[in-house]
N, CA, C and O atoms as a printed pandas DataFrame, in Angstrom:
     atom_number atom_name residue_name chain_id  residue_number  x_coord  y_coord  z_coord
0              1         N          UNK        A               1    7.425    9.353   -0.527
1              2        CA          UNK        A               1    7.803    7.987   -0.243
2              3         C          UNK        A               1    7.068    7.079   -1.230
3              4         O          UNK        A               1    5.857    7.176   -1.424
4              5         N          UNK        A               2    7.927    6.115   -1.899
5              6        CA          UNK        A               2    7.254    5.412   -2.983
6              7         C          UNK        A               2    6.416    4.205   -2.327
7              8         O          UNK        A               2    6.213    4.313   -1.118
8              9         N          UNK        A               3    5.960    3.191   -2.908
9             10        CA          UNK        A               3    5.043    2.331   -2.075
10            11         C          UNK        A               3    6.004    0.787   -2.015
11            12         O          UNK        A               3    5.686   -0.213   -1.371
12            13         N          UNK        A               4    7.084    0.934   -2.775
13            14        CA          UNK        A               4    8.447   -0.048   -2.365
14            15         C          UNK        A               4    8.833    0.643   -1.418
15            16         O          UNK        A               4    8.670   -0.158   -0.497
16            17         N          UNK        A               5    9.291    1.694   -0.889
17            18        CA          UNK        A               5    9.733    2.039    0.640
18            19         C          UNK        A               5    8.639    1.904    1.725
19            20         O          UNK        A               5    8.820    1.418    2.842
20            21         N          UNK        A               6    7.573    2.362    1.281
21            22        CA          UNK        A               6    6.525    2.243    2.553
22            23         C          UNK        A               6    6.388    0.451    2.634
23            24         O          UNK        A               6    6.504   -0.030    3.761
24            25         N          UNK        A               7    6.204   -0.286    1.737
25            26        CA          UNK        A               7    6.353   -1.651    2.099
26            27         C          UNK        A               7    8.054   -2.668    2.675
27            28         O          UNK        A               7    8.224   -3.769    3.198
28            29         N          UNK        A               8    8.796   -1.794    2.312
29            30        CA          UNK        A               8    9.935   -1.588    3.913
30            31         C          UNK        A               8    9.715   -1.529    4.402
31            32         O          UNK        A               8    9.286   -2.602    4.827
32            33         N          UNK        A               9    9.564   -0.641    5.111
33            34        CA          UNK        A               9    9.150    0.358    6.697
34            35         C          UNK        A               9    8.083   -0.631    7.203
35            36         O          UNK        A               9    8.399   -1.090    8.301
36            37         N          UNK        A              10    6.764   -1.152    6.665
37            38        CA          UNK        A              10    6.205   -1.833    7.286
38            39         C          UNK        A              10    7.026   -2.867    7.639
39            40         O          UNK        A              10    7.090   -3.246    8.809
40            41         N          UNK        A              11    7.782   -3.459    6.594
41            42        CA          UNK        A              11    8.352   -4.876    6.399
42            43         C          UNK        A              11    8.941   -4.572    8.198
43            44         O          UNK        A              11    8.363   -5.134    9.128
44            45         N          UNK        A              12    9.941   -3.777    8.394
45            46        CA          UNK        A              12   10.635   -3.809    9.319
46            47         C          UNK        A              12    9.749   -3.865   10.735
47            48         O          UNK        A              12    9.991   -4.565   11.719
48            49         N          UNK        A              13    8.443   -2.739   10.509
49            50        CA          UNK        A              13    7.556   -2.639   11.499
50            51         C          UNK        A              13    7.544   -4.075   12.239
51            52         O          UNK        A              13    7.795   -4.415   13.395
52            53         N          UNK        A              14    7.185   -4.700   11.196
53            54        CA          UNK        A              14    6.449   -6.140   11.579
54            55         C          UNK        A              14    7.424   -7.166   12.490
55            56         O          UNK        A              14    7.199   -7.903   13.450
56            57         N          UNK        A              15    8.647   -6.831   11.685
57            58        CA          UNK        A              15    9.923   -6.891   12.739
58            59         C          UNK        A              15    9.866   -6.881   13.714
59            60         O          UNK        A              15   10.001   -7.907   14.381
60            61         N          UNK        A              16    9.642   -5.732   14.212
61            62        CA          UNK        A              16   10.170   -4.920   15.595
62            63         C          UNK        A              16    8.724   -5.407   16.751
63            64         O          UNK        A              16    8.758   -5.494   17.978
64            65         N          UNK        A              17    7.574   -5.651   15.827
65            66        CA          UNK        A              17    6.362   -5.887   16.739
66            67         C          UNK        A              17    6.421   -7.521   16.612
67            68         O          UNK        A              17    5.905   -7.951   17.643
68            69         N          UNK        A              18    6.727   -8.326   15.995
69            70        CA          UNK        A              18    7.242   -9.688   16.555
70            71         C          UNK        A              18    8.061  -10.059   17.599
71            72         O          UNK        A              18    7.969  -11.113   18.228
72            73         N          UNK        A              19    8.790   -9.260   17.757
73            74        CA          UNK        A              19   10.136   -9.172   18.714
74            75         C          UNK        A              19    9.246   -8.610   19.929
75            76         O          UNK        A              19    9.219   -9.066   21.072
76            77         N          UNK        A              20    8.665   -7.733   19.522
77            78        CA          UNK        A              20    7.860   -7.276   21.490
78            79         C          UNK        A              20    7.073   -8.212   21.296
79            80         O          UNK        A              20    6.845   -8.317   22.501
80            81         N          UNK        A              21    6.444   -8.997   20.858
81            82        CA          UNK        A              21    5.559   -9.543   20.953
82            83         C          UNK        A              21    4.218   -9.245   20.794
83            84         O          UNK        A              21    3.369   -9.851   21.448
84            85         N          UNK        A              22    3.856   -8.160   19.793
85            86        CA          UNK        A              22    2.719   -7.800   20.297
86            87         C          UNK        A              22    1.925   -7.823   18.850
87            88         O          UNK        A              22    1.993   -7.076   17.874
88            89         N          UNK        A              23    1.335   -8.710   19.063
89            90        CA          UNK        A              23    0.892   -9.350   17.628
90            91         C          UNK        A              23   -0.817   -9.103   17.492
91            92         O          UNK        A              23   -1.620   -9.891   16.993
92            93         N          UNK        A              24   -1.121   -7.684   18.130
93            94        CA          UNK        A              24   -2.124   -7.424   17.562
94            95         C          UNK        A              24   -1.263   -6.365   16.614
95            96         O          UNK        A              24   -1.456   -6.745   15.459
96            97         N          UNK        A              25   -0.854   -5.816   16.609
97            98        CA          UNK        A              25    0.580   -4.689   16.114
98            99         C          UNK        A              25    0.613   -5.340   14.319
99           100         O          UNK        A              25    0.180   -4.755   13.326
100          101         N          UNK        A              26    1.286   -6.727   14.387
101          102        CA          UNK        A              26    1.696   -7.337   13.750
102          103         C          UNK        A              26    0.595   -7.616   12.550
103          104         O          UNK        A              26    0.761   -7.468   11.340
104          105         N          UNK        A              27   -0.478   -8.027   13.198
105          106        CA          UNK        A              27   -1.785   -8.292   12.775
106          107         C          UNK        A              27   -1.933   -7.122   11.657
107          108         O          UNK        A              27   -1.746   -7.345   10.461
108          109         N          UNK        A              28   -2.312   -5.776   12.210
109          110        CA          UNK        A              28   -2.634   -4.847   11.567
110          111         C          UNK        A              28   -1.614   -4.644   10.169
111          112         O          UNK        A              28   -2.024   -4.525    9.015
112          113         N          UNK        A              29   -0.139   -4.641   10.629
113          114        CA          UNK        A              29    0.491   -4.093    9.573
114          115         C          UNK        A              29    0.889   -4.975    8.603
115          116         O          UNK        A              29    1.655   -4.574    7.727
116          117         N          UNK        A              30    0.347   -6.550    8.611
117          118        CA          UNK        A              30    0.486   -7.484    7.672
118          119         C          UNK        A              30   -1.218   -6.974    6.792
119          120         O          UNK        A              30   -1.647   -7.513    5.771
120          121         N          UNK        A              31   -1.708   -6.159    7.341
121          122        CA          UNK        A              31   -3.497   -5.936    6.453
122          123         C          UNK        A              31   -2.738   -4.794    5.769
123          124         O          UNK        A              31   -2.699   -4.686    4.543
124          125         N          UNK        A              32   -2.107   -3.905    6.658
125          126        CA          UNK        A              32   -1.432   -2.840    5.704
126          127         C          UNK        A              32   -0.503   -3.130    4.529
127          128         O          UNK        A              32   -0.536   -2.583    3.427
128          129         N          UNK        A              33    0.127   -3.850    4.847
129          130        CA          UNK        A              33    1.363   -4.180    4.025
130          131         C          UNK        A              33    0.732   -5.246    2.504
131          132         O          UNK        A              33    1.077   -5.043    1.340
132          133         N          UNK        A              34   -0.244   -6.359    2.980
133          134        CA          UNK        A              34   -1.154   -7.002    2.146
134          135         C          UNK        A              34   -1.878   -5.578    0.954
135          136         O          UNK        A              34   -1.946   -5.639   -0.273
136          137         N          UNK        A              35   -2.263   -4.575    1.738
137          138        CA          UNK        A              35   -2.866   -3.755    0.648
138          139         C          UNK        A              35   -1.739   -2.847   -0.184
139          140         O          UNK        A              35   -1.954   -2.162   -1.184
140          141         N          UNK        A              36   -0.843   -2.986    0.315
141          142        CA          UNK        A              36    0.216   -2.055   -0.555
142          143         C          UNK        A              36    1.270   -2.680   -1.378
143          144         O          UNK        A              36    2.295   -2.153   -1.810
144          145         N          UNK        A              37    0.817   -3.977   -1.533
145          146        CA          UNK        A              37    1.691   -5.220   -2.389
146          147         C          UNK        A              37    0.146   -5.178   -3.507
147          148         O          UNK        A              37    0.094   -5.099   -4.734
148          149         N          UNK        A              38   -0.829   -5.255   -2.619
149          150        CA          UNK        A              38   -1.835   -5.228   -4.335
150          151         C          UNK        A              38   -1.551   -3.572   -4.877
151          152         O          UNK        A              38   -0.994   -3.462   -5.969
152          153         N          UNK        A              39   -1.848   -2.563   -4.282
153          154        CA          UNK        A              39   -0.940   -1.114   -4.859
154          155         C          UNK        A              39   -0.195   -1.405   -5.872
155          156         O          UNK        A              39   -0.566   -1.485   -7.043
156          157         N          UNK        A              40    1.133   -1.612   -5.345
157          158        CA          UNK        A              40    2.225   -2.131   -6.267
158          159         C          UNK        A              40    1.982   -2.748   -7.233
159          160         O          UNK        A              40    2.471   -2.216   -8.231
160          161         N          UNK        A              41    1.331   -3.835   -7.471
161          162        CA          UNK        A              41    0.880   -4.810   -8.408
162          163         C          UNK        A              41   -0.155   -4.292   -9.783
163          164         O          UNK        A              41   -0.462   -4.892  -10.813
164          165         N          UNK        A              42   -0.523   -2.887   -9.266
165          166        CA          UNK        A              42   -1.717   -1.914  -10.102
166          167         C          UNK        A              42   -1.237   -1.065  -10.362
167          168         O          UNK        A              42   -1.943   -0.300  -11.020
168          169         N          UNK        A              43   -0.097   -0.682  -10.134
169          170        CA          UNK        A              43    0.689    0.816  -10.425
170          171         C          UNK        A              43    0.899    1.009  -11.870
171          172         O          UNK        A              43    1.799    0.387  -12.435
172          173         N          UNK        A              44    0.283    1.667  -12.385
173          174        CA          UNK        A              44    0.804    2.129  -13.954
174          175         C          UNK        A              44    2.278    2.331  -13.999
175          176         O          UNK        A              44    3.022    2.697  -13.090
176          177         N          UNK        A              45    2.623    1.949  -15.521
177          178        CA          UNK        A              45    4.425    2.259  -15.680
178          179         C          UNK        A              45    3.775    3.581  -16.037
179          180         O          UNK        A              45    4.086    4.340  -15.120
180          181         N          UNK        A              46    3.321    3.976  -16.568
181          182        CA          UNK        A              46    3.216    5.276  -17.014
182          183         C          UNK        A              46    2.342    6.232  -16.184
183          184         O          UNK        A              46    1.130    6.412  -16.073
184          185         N          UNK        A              47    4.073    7.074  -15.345
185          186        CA          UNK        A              47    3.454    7.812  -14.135
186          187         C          UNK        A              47    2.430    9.212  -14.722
187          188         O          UNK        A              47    1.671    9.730  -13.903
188          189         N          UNK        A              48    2.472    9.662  -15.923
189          190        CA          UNK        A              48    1.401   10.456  -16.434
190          191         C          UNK        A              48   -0.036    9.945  -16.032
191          192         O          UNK        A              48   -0.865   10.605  -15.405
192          193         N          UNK        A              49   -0.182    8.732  -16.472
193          194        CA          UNK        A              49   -1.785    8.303  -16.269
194          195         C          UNK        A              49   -1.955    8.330  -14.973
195          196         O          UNK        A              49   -3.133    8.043  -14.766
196          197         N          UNK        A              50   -1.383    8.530  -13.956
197          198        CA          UNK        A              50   -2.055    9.043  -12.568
198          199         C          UNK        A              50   -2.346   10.532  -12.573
199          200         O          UNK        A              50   -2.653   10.959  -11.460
200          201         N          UNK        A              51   -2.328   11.269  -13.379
201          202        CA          UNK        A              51   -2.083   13.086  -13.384
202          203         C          UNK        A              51   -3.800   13.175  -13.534
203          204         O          UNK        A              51   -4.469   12.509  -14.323
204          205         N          UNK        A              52   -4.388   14.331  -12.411
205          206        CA          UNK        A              52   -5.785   14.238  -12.341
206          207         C          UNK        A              52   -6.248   14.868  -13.437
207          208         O          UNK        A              52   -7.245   15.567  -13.258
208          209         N          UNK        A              53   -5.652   14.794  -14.874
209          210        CA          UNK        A              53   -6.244   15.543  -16.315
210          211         C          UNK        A              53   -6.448   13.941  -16.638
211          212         O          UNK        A              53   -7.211   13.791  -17.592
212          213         N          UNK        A              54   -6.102   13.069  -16.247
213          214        CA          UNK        A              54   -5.683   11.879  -17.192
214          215         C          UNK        A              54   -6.950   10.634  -16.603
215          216         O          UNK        A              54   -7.278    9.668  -17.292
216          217         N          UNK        A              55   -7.593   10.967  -15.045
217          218        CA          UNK        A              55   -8.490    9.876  -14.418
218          219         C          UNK        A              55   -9.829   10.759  -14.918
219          220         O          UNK        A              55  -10.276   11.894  -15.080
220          221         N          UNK        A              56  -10.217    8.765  -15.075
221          222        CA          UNK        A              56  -11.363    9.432  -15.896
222          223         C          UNK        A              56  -12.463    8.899  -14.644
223          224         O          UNK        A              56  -12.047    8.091  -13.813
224          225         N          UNK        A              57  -13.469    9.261  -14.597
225          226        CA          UNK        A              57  -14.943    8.654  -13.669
226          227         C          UNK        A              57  -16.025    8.217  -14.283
227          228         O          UNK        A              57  -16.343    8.624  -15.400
228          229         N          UNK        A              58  -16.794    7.225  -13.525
229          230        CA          UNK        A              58  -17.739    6.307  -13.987
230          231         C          UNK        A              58  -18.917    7.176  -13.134
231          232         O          UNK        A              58  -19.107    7.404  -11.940
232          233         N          UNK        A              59  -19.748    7.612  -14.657
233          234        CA          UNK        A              59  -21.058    7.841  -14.033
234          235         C          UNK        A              59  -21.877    6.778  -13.580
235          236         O          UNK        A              59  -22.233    5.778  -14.203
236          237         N          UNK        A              60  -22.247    7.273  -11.898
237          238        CA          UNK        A              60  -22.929    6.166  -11.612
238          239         C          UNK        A              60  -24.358    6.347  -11.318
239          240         O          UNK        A              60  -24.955    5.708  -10.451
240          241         N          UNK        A              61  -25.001    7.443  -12.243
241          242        CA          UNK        A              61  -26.229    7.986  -11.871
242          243         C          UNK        A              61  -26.913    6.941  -12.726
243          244         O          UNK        A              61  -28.019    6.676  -12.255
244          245         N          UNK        A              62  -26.665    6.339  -13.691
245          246        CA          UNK        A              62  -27.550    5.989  -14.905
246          247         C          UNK        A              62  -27.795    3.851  -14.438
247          248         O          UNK        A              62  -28.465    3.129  -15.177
């Protein structure tokens, strides 16, 4: 599932928990949905540079 469909699925979530009313529900999946719009916004076009030969790490001993 890409992170444009999972920010559907919430989209709709949020839907369906407005309508019951239950807006601690709502609460949560607008924090979810908030972090998967910055996701989106960081996503490399170039789906290679996510391949774990390609991430690099910050030594943080020094």
């Amino acid at each position: 599932m890409s992170i444009k469909d999972s920010i559907e699925a919430i989209e709709q979530q949020i839907y369906v928990a407005c309508s019951d009313g239950d807006y601690d529900a709502v609460n949560m999946l607008e924090h979810q949905l908030d972090h998967l719009r910055e996701l989106s916004n960081q996503e490399p076009e170039d789906p290679q540079s996510r391949e774990p030969s390609n991430i690099q790490f910050q030594d943080k001993s020094k």
